[in-house]
N, C-alpha and C positions, 0 to 999 in steps of 0.2 A: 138297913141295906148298905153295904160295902160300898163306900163310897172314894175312898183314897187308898194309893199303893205306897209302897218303900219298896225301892230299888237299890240293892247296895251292891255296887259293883267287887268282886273278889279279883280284877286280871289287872296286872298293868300294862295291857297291849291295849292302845289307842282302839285298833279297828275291830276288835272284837270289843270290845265295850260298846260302840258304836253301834256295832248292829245287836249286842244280845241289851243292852241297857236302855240308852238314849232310841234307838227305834222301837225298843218295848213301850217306852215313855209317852212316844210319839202317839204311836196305835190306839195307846189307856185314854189317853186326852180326847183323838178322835174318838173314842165312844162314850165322852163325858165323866171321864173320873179325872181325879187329881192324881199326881205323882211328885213324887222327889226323889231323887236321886244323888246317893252319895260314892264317894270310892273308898273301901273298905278294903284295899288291898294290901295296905300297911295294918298288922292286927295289932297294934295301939290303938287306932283309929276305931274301931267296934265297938257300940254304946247300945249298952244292952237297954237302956229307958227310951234314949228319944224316937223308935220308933215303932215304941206302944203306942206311939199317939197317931197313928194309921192302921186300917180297917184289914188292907194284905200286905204281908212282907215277902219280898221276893229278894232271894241270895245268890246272885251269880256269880259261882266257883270262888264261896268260902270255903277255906278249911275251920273245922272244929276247933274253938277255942275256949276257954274257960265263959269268957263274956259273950262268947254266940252260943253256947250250951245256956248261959242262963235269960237271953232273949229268946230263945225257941223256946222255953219249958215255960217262961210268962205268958209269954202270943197265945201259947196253945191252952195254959189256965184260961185266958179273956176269949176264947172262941176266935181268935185271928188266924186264918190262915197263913202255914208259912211253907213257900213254895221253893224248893229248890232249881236253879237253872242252870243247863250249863250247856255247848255245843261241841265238846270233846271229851275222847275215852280219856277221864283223869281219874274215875271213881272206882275201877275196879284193879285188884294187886293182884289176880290172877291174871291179869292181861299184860303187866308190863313189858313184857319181853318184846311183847308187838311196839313199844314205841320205842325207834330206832333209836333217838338220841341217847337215850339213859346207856344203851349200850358203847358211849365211849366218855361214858361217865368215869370218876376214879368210883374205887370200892367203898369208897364214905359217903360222895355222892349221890351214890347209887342208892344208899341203906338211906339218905333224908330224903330220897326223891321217895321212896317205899311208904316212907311214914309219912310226906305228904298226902298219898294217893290214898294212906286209910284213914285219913284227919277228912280228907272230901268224903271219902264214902260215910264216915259217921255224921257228916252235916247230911248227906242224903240221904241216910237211914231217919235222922230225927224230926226229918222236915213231914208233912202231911202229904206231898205231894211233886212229883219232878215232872219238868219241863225242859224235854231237848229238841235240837235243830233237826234232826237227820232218827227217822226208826231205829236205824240198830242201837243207837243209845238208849231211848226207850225201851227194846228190848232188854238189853244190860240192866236196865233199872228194874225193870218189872221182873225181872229174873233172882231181884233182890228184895221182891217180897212188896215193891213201893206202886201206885198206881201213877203212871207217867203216860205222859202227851207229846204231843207233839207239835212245836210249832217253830218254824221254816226263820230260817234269815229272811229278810225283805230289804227293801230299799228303804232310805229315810228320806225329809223332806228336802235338806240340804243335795244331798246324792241325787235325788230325782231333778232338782231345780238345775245341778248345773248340769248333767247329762243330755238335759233338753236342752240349754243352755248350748251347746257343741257341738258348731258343725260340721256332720260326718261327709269328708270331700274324698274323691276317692284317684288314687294320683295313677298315672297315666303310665307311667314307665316302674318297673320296678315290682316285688311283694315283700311286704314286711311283716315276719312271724316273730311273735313278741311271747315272753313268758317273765311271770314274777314269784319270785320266792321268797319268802318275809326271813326263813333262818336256814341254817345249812342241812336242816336235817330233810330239806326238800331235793338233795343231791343224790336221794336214793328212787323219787319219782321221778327226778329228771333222766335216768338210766332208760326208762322204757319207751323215752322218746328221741334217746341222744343219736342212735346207729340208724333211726329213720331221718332226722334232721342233715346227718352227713353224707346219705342218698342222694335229698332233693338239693342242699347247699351244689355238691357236683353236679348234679343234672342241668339243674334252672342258676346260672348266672347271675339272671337279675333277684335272686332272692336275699335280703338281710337277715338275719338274726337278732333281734334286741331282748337283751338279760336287765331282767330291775331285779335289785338285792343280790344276799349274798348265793352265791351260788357255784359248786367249782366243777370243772367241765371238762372233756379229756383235751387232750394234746392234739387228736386228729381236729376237734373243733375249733381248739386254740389257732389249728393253720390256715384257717380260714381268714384270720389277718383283722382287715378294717370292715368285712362284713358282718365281722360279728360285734354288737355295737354291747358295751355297758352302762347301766345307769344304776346310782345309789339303790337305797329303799326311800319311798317316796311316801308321802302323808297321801290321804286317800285321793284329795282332791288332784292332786299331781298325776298319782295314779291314773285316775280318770281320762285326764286330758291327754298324755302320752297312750296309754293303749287305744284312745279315738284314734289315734295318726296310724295303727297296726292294721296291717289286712288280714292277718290270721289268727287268733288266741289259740295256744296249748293249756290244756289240763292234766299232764300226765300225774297218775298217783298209782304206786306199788297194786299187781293185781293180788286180790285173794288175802292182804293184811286185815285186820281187825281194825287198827286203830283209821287206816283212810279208808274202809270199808265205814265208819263213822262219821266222816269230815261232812261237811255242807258242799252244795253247790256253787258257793258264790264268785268262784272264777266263770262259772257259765251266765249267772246272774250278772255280773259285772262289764263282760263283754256285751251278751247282750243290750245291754241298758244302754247302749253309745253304739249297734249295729255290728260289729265284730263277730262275725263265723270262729266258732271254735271248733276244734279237734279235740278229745277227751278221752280218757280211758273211760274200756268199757268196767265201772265199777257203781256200785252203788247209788252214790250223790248225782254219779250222770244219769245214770237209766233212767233214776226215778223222776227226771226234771226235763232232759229232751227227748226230741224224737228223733233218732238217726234218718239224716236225711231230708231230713226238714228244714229244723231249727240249730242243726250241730250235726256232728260226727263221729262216732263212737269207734275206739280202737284197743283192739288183745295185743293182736301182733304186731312185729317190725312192718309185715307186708299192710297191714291194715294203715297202720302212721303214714306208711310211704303212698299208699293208696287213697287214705283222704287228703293228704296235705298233695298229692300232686295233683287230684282234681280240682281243687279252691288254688293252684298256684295259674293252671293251664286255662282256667273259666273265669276272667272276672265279675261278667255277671252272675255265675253260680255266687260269687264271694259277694255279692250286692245285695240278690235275694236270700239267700240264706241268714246273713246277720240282717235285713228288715226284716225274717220272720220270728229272727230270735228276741230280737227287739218288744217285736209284738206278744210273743211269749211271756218275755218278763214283763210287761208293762199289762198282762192282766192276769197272772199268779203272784207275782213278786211286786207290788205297788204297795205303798202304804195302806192304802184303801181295801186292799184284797188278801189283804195280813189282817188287817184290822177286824174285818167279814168271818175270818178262819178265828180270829181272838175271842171275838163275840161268842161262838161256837161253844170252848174250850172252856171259860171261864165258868160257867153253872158246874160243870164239873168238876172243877178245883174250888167249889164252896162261896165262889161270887157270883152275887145277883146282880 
C-alpha cells in the first residue's frame, strides 16, 4: 500500500508553490502518508533515482526533460504512480494567444515561450494521471486523451493560524477597496473594473483605493492624488494582514478568456479567510465558489461594479455580514481539513490506497 509521495515543485513563484506543493503536503500528512518535497524548477536540479524510493510522484509544472523522461518511464516500469499537477493554462499551444503577456513578448520570446508550453504538455501527456485547481483545466487535459481531477487550492496551516490570528476591526470613518496583482499582465483584468472604480472614487469621498504590486492605471485614477494609496508585492503573510485593514476586495479578471476562465478562486478564498466582502467578475473561479449575494458579489458590467461596490460602500453592516459569511464559506470548503476530505476522495483514483 502506497505509503509516501514526491512532490517536486516545477514554479519559482513562492505562492503558488505554497498552495499547489507544501498544502498538498500538508493534506498527504493529514491523512497519514509521508511526503517530501523538492524544487525542481532549475532543471539541473531533476534526479531521475532519488525519487524511486517513494510509492507516488507528483510534478508540479515540470517541463520535459531528458532526466524527467527517464524518471517517468522508471516510476511507471515499478508500478508508481506519477501524477502530473498544475493550476494554469501552461499545457496547451493551441491556447496561447489567450495568455496576454506572451503577446508583448519579442518574436524569440515568443517561439521559447511555445516550446515551453509543448515541453509541459509532453510531461502531461506521459504522466498516468493530472491534477488541476479549477475544471476547465481538467477539461483541457481530458480533452488530451489524460484522465484528470480536480482538486481546489485550500488554505495551509501557517495561512489558517495567522488569519485567526487577525483582528478584523472595522473603522468607523472612511471605505477601503483594496486589489493585488503579483505581475503586469493583471493590467488587462484591472480594465473591467477601472471605469467603475472612478464612478464610486467621485461619488463617495470617503473611499481609498489601495494597489499591492505591479500594476499601471490610467491618468483619470492617477488624479485621484493620495487616495489612491501603493504598496510593493508583499510575501503572503504581509498580504494577509494588509487586506485584514481593506473593507472591500476586487476580483476583476477579462470576461469570456480561456486562460482566467482557468485561474482559481483564491482572491475570494483569501479575502474571505480575514472577513473581507469581495466584488468579482462574474467568471468561472467566482461562480463556481460564491454565492451572489451572500458571500460575494458577482459583476459583467460597468453598471454591475458600480452597483455592487456602491452598495458595500453605502451599508457597512452589508460589508460586516457579507465578509463573516465569506469567512464561514471558506472556513468549510477551503480549510485544510476539507481539502484534505476532497483528497481522500481523489486519491483511489489516481492508483493510491
Amino acid at each position: 500500500m502506497p505509503q509516501s509521495f514526491f512532490i517536486a515543485n516545477g514554479s519559482p513563484i513562492p505562492m503558488t508553490t505554497r498552495y499547489r506543493c507544501l498544502h498538498l503536503s500538508e493534506q498527504l500528512r493529514l491523512l497519514g502518508y509521508e511526503t517530501e518535497m523538492v524544487d525542481w524548477w532549475e532543471e539541473a536540479k531533476v534526479d531521475a533515482e532519488m525519487p524511486l524510493r517513494f510509492d507516488v510522484i507528483v510534478l508540479y509544472r515540470l517541463m520535459m526533460s531528458p532526466a524527467l523522461a527517464q524518471l517517468i518511464a522508471a516510476a511507471q516500469r515499478l508500478g508508481k504512480p506519477v501524477i502530473f499537477d498544475t493550476d494554469d493554462l501552461i499545457f496547451e499551444p493551441d491556447l496561447i494567444s489567450a495568455h496576454r503577456a506572451v503577446k508583448d513578448l519579442s518574436q524569440e520570446d515568443q517561439a521559447l515561450y511555445a516550446v515551453g508550453v509543448g515541453r509541459y504538455l509532453q510531461t502531461l501527456l506521459a504522466c498516468d494521471a493530472v491534477v488541476t485547481s479549477t475544471p476547465v483545466l481538467a477539461e483541457l487535459a481530458r480533452a488530451r486523451g489524460k484522465r484528470a481531477f480536480v482538486h481546489r487550492n485550500s488554505l495551509g496551516i501557517e495561512m489558517q493560524a495567522l488569519a485567526d490570528r487577525l483582528p478584523k476591526s472595522y473603522r468607523e470613518e472612511g471605505v477601503v477597496i483594496g486589489y493585488g496583482s503579483g505581475t503586469h499582465t493583471h493590467d488587462v483584468d484591472f480594465l473591467e473594473v477601472a471605469d467603475a472604480l472612478a464612478y464610486v472614487l467621485d461619488k463617495y469621498p470617503e473611499v481609498e483605493l489601495w494597489l499591492v504590486g505591479p500594476l499601471t492605471i490610467s491618468s483619470s485614477l492617477e488624479s485621484y492624488g493620495e487616495r489612491i494609496r501603493k504598496f510593493p508585492v508583499l510575501d503572503w503573510s504581509g498580504w494577509f494582514e494588509l487586506e485584514n485593514k481593506m473593507d472591500i476586495a476586487l476580483a476583476p479578471l477579462e470576461l469570456d478568456n480561456i486562460f482566467c476562465r482557468a485561474k482559481s478562486e483564491i482572491k475570494f478564498v483569501e479575502a474571505g479567510v480575514v472577513g473581507v466582502p469581495i466584488v468579482a467578475s462574474e467568471i468561472d473561479p467566482y461562480r463556481d465558489s460564491m454565492t451572489h449575494g451572500t458571500d460575494g458579489l458577482l459583476a459583467r458590467s460597468m453598471q454591475d461594479w458600480i452597483g455592487a461596490l456602491s452598495s458595500l460602500i453605502e451599508n457597512p453592516e452589508l460589508r460586516r455580514e457579507m465578509g463573516v459569511r465569506a469567512r464561514a464559506t471558506v472556513s468549510q470548503r477551503y480549510s485544510l481539513q476539507a481539502r484534505a476530505a476532497d483528497l481522500r476522495l481523489i486519491l483511489p483514483e489516481l492508483g493510491v490506497a
